[in-house]
Structures are given as structure tokens and as C-alpha cells.
TIPA-591834 format. One line per field, with one value per residue (C-alpha): x, y, z; residue number from 0. Coordinates in Angstrom, 2 decimals, m for minus. Layout:
east: [X, ...]
north: [Y, ...]
up: [Z, ...]
num: [NUM, ...]
END
This chain:
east: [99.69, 101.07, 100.32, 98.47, 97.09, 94.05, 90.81, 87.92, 84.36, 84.64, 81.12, 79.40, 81.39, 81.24, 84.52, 87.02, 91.05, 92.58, 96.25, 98.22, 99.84, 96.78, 95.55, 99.21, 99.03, 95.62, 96.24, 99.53, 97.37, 95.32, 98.33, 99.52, 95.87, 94.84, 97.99, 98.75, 96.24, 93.22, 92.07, 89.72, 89.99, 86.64, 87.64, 90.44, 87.87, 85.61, 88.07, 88.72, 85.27, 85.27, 84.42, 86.67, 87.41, 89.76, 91.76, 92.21, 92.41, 95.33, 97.30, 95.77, 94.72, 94.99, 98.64, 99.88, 98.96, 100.31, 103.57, 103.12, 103.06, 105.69, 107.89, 107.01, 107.97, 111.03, 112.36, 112.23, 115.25, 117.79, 120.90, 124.18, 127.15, 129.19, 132.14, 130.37, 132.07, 130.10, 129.11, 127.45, 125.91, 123.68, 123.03, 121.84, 119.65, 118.32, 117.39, 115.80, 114.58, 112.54, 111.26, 109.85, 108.60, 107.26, 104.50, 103.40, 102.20, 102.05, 105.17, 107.50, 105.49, 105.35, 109.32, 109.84, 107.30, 107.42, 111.78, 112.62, 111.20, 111.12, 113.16, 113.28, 115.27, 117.77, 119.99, 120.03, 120.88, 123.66, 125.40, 124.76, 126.80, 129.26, 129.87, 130.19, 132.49, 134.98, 135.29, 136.52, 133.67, 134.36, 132.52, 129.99, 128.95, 125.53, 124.84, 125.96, 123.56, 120.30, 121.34, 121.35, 118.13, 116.17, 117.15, 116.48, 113.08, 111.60, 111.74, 109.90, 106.90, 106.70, 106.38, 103.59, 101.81, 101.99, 101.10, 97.81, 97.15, 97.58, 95.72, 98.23, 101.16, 99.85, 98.44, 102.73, 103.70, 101.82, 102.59, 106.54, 105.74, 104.58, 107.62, 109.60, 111.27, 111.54, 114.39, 114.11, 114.15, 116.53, 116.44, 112.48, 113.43, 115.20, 112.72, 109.70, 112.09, 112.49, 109.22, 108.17, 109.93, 107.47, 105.51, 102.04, 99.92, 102.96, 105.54, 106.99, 110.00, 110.50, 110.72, 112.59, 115.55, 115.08, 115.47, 118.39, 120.06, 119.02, 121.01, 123.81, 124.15, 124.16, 126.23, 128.62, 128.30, 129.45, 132.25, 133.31, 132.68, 134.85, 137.83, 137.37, 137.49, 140.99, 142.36, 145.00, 142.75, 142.43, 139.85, 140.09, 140.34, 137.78, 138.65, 138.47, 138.24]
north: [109.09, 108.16, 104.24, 103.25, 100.55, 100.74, 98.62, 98.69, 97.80, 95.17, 95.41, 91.97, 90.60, 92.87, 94.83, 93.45, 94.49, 95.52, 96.61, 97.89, 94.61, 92.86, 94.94, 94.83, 90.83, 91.02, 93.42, 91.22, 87.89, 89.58, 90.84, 87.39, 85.82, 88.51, 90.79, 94.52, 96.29, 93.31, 94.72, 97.87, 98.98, 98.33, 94.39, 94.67, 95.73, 92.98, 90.80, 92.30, 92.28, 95.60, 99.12, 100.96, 103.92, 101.41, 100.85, 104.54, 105.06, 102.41, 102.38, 105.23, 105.05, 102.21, 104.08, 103.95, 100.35, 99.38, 100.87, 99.06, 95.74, 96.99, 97.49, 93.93, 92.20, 93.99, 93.15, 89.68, 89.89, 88.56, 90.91, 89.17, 90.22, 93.34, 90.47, 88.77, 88.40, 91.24, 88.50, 86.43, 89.62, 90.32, 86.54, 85.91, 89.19, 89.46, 85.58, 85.20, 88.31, 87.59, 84.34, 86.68, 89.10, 86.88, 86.09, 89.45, 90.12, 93.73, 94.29, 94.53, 97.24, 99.08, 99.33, 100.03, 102.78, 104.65, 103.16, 101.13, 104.53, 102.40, 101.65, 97.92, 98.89, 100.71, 97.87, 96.58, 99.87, 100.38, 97.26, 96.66, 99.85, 99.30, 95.78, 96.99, 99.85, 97.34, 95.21, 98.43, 100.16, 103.74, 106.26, 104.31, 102.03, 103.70, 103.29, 99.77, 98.94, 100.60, 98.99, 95.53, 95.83, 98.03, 95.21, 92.19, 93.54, 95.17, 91.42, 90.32, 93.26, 91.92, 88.61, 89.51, 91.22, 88.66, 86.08, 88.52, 88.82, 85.67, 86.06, 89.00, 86.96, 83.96, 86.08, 87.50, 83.58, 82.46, 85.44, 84.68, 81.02, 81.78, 82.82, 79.13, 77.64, 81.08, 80.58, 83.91, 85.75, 83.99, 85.73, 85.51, 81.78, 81.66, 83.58, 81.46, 78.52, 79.85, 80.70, 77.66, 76.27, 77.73, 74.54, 74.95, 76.40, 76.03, 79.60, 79.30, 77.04, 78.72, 82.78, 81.16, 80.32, 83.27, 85.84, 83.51, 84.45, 88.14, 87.94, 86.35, 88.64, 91.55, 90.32, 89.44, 93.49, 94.70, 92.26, 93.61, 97.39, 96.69, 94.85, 98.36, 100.39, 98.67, 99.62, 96.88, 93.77, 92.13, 92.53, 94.83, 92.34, 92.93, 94.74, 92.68, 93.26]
up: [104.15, 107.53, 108.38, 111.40, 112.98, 114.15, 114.98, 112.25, 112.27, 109.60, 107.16, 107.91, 110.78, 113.68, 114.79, 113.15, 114.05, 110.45, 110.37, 107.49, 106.93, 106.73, 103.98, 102.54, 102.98, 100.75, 98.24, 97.80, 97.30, 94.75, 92.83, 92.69, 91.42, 89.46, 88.63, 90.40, 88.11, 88.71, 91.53, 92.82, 96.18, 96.74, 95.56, 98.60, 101.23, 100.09, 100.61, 104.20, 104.97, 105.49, 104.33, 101.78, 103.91, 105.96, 103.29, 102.99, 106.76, 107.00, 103.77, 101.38, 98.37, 95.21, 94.60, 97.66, 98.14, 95.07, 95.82, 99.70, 97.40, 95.51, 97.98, 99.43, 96.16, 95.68, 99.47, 98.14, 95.78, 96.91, 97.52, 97.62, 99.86, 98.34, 97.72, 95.60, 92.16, 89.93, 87.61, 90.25, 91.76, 88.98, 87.58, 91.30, 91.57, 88.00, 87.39, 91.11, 90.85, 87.86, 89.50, 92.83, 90.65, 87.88, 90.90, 91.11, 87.51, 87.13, 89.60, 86.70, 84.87, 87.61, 88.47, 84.72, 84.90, 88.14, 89.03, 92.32, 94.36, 97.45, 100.31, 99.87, 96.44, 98.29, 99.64, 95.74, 94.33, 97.27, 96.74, 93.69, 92.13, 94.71, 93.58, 90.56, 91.27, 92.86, 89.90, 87.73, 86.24, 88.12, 86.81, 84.34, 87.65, 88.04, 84.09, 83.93, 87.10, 85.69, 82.39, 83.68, 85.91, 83.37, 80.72, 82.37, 84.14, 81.44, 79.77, 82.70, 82.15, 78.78, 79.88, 82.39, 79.02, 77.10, 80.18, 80.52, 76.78, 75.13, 72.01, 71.47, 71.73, 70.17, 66.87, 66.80, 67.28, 64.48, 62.16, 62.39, 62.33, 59.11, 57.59, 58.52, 55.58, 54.06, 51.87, 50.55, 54.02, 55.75, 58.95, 59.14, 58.57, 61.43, 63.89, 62.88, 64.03, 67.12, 68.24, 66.98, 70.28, 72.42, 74.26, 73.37, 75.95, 78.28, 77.76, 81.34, 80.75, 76.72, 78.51, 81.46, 79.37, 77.11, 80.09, 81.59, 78.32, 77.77, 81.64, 79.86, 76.70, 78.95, 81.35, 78.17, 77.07, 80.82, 80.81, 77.56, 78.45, 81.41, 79.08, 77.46, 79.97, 81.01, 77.60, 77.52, 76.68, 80.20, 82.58, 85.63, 88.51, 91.15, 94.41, 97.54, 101.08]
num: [0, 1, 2, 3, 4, 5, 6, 7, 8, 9, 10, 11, 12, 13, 14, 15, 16, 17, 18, 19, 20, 21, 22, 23, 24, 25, 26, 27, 28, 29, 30, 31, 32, 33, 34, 35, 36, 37, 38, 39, 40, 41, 42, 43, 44, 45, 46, 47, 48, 49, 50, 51, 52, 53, 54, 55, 56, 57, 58, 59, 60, 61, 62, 63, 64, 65, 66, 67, 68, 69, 70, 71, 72, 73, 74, 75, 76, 77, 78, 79, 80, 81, 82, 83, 84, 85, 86, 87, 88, 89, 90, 91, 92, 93, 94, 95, 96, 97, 98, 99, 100, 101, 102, 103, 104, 105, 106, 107, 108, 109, 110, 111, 112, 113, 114, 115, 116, 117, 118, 119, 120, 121, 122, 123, 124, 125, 126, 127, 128, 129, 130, 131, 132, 133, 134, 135, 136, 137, 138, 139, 140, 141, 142, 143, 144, 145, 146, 147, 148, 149, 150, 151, 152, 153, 154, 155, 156, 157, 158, 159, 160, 161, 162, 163, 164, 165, 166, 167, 168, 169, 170, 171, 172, 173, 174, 175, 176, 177, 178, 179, 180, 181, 182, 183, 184, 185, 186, 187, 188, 189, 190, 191, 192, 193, 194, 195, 196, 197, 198, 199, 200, 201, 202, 203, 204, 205, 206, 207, 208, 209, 210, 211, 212, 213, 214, 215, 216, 217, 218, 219, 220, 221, 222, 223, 224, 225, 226, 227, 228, 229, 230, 231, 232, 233, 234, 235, 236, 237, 238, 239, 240]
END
């Protein structure tokens, strides 16, 4: 539905001027009290003071201003220059981006569910296969790229479960805490251990590191898909210019 931008008669204060950002701007600071599915539309138009119809007028429906939010979120990434080293290109976009999105509960899900369809993604998925294309991953550059992004955002939709069901999480916690000092089941052992790390009421600093090294063990994989990919045991050295 074609976005316009139009004056409304708001539903307890007179005529009121709504625009298509401004119900973009609210729907985006519900999403970021209540998460991208804690809303209704008729919530949004309450908190436009105005009708529901405006939303639809303006914007469309709850999908299409979802996806508006979406969109919003994503344009936040940051995109490096295409001579960045590939490395850096990813750590950059996939820890920062977590941090933006992480704001936006529900944002995550969404791009794991429905893909980046939006044109704020486009400038990521551009330079992003191209960086990786110059630093020797031909063919497989595409792969790699939704590999890396699905990998390190799909972490970050789990987190925002886990963030919106905590007696979930916290009944999995406990379970594998249970098996600590297994001597038996070593490796049950050793995962009770590590949840065990996670501050008490307090996950934000524990899932922080654990996606900075998810970024790391894929980044590790690439590197050593790309050593492959050479054939002779050194890397491919990045293209410049």
C-alpha cells in the first residue's frame, strides 16, 4: 500500500497531522518496550490518539508496519566500506548489529523468518558478498554471507525468546545445572558449568560474550573454508582497490 502523508482527525484531540513516520516512529517505540509482536494496531492508534483506519490509511496494515520497523532497524547496521578486511566486515556488522537489533525484540525473528526483504538490507547484502568475493571466496560468496548473518542473527532471535520467556530458559538452566559434578557424564559436567555462569537475573553481559564468540567460531570456519578453497595451505589475500 502506497504511503502518504496526510492530515488526520486524531480521536480525542481535534485534527491532528499524522504522517507515516510518525506512526513508523511509534510502532518503533513499542517494538522496543514491548517487542515487534506486543503490540495491536489498535494499541498503535491509541498511542497516536487517533482512529485505526489512519494507521491503515498511512502505513497499512500490522504487516506492513512491522516490515516499516523492520526496515528501520535494519538501516541501523552499520555497513563498513567494501575495503574493509572481510574479517572486520562481518565482526563490525554482526556484533553491532546484534546490539541495534537486540533493542527491537522481535526484529530478529522476523529477518530469520520472512529474510532481509527490505531495501535497507540491500547495501549489507551488496557489500557484504562483494567484500567477501574480494578476499577469495568466488563462487561460495553468497553462501558464506547468508551463513554468517543467518548464524549470528538467529542467536540473537533466541536471545529475544528467551529474554521474553524467562521461566523457559531458567527451567533449561536449572535442568543442565543439575548435571554439574557429573563424573559419569562428563560432557553434561561441563555444560551445567557453563550455564552456571549466567549472572542471576542479569543474562545481558553472559549472551553478549556468547554471541561475540558464535561471531568468532564462524568467522574461524570461513577463514578455514577460504584456506581450502586456496588448496595450497595459505590464505587467499584480499583484493584491494
Amino acid at each position: 500500500m502506497a504511503i502518504t502523508n496526510s492530515g488526520s482527525r486524531g480521536r480525542g484531540s481535534g485534527r491532528r497531522h499524522v504522517t507515516a513516520q510518525l506512526v513508523v516512529d511509534a510502532a518503533e517505540r513499542l517494538t522496543a518496550d514491548r517487542g515487534l509482536q506486543g503490540w495491536s494496531i489498535r494499541q498503535l492508534a491509541a498511542e497516536l490518539d487517533v482512529w485505526p483506519t489512519v494507521i491503515y490509511h498511512h502505513v497499512g496494515d500490522r504487516e506492513a508496519v512491522m516490515d516499516a520497523v523492520t526496515a528501520r532497524v535494519v538501516g541501523r547496521i552499520p555497513c563498513p566500506e567494501v575495503d574493509t578486511p572481510w574479517r572486520d566486515w562481518f565482526r563490525t556488522v554482526l556484533v553491532e548489529g546484534r546490539r541495534v537489533v537486540r533493542s527491537f525484540p522481535g526484529v530478529a525473528f522476523r529477518l530469520a523468518q520472512k529474510g532481509p526483504v527490505t531495501d535497507s538490507a540491500l547495501p549489507l547484502i551488496d557489500r557484504g558478498v562483494e567484500v567477501l568475493t574480494r578476499a577469495g571466496f568466488g563462487s561460495e560468496a553468497p553462501a558464506v554471507f547468508s551463513i554468517l548473518m543467518n548464524g549470528a542473527f538467529f542467536l540473537v532471535a533466541w536471545e529475544d525468546e528467551h529474554h521474553a520467556t524467562p521461566v523457559s530458559y531458567h527451567r533449561l538452566t536449572s535442568f543442565l545445572r543439575s548435571f554439574r559434578g557429573d563424573g559419569a557424564r562428563p560432557g553434561l559436567a561441563a555444560m551445567g558449568e557453563y550455564v552456571d555462569q549466567v549472572p542471576a537475573g542479569d543474562m545481558e553481559a553472559f549472551h553478549g560474550g556468547h554471541h561475540s564468540l558464535l561471531v568468532d567460531v564462524l568467522l574461524d570456519g570461513a577463514a578455514a573454508r577460504l584456506t581450502t578453497r586456496q588448496g595450497g595451505g595459505e590464505e587467499v589475500p584480499a583484493v584491494t582497490g
